[in-house]
N, C-alpha and C positions, 0 to 999 in steps of 0.2 A: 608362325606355327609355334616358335618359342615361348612367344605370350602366353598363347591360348591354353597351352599345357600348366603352365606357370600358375593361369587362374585358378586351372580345374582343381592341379595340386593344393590351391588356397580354399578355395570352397571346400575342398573333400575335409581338409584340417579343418576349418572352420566347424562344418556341422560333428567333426569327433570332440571339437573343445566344449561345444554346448550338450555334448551328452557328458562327457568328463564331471560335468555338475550336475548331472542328475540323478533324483533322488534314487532311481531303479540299479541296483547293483550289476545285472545283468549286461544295463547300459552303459554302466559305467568300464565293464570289464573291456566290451567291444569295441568300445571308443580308445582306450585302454591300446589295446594291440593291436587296433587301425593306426592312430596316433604312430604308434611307434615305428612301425614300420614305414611308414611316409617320411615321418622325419627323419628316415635315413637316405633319404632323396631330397629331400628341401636344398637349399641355399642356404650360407648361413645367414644372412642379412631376412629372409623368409621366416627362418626358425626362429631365429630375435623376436622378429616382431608377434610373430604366434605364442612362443612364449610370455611373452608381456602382454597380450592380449587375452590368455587363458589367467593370468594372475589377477588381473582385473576382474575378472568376471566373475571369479572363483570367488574374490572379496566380497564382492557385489552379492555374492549367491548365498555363503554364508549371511553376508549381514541381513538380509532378505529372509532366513529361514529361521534367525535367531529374532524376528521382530525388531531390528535397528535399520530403519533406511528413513 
């Protein structure tokens, strides 16, 4: 039951990091203070990896919108 909580909690971060980089400000707000409040429940080994995983993406998203990829 731990698990399956565990995922949902990964999945839910997951789709606020891919708005976190989106171009719609609107989205970005939501994801914003979904984000935040979740990661007051995470793990921290959870929040790690989420955090390194939005840095990545965020790189990736900039250099994608500046025409460098």
């Amino acid at each position: 039951m731990q698990e399956i909580y565990l995922k949902q909690q990964q999945a839910e971060l997951l789709s606020y990091i891919f708005a976190l980089c989106s171009d719609n400000p609107g989205e970005r707000l939501i994801a914003e203070l979904g984000a935040f409040e979740l990661m007051r429940e995470l793990e921290d080994s959870t929040l790690n990896l989420a955090t390194e995983f939005y840095s990545a993406l965020k790189n990736k998203t900039d250099s994608y919108t500046q025409g460098v990829y």
